[in-house]
N, C-alpha and C positions, 0 to 999 in steps of 0.2 A: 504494500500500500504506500504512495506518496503523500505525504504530508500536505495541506496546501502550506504556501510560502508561508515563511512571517519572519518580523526582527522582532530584536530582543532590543528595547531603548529603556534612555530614562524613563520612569514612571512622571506624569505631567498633571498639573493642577485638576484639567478635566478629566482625568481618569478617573477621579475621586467619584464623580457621580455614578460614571457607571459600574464601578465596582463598590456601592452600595447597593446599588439594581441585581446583581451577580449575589450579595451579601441576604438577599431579600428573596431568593429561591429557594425554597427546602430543598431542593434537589441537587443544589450545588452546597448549600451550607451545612448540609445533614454530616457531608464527611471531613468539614475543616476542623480546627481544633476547639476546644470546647469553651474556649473564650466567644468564638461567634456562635454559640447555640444561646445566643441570649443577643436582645437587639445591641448593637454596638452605636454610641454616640457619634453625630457627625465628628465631631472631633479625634475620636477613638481610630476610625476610618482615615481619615486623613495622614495621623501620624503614621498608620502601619504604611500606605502608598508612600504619602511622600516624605517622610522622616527621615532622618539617618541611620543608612543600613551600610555592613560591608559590602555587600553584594547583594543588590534587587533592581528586577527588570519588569520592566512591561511586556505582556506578548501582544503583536500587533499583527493582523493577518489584513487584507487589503486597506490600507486606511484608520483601521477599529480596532480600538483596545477591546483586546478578548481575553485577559487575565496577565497573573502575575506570577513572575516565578524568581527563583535565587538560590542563593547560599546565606547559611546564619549561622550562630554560635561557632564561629571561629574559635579553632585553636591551636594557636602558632606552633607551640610546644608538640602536639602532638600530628600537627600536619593533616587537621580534620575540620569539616565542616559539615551540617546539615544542610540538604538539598530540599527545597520544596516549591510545588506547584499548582494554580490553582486556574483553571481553565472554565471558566466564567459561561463564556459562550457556549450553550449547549449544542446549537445548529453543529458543533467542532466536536464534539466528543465523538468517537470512533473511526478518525479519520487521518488519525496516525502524528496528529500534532502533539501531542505529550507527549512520545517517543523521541518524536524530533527534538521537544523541547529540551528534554533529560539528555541524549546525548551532546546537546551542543553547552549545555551549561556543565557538564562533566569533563567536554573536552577543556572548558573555560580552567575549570578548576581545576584539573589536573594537570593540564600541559601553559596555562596561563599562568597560574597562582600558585604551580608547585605544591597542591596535597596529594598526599599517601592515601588518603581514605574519605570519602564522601558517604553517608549516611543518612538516611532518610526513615516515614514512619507513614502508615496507613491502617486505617478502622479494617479489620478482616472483611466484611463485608462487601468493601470497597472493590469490585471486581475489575474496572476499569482500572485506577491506583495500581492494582495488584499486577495488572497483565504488562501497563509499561514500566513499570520499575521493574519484572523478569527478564522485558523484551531486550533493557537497556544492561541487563546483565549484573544487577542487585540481587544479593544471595540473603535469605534471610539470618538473622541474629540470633532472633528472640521474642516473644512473645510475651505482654501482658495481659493477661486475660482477665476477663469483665472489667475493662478499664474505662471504656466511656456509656453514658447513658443514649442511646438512640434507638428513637422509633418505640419508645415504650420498653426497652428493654436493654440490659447491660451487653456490650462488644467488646472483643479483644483488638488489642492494638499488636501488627505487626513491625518489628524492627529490622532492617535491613540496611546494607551497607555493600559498597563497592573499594575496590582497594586500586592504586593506577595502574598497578600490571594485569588486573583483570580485564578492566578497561581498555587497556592498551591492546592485549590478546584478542578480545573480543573485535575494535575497530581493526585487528590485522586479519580477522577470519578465523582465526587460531580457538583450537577449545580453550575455554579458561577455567 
């Protein structure tokens, strides 16, 4: 499957709106972190888009902010970062753009920024979540189980993590 196109830009004032719109879908908000399962303040919004982060992108696919993605909790010392993605625009979901997204932000951070290991986390449920963080060559961790509330009922949260020679093995064809 091809991705359709998109860049990764700064995050811009008018993003903010539409990713309270994206914020305001159960169906997109059911599986972010359990900070947004409660309405989030304009302001609240604001700071996560446009605040000061190490690494945060806007995805943009013709024109239109369709979500956010990045790296966070930096750690120099250990040459790691969390990976996370949040793909707004439903019309996009199954269409190969959160694969795309994950490996271009891995290539970022592993051959950009010099980490060892990028790490990420998804609600078990999360089927989509799950398939492109396999796709992208993310081996699971670990598991906490009954960790968030949804849907009327307790989920386990899956951990996973990618290391640069996996990575690297994988973009060369190579089993990793």
């Amino acid at each position: 499957m091809t991705a359709p196109p998109f860049i990764l830009r700064a995050p811009r004032p008018e993003d903010v709106a539409a990713y309270c719109g994206f914020l305001s879908d159960p169906d997109v908000h059911i599986w972010l972190e359990d900070r947004c399962q409660r309405p989030l303040s304009l302001p609240e919004i604001q700071a996560f888009v446009l605040g000061p982060a190490w690494c945060r992108w806007a995805i943009e696919c013709d024109g239109a902010f369709v979500g956010l993605t990045g790296l966070e909790d930096y750690d120099p010392a250990r040459g790691t970062a969390r990976f996370f993605i949040v793909i707004g625009d439903r019309k996009l979901w199954g269409r190969g753009l959160g694969e795309a997204v994950i490996r271009r932000v891995l290539e970022h951070g592993f051959h950009g920024l010099g980490l060892r290991k990028i790490v990420s986390d998804f609600m078990a449920p999360n089927q989509g979540s799950r398939r492109i963080h396999e796709r992208a060559g993310f081996r699971e961790e670990g598991c906490a189980r009954d960790d968030s509330w949804r849907r009327g009922g307790w989920v386990d949260r899956v951990y996973v993590a990618i290391f640069k020679d996996e990575f690297d093995a994988q973009s060369q064809g190579a089993p990793s």
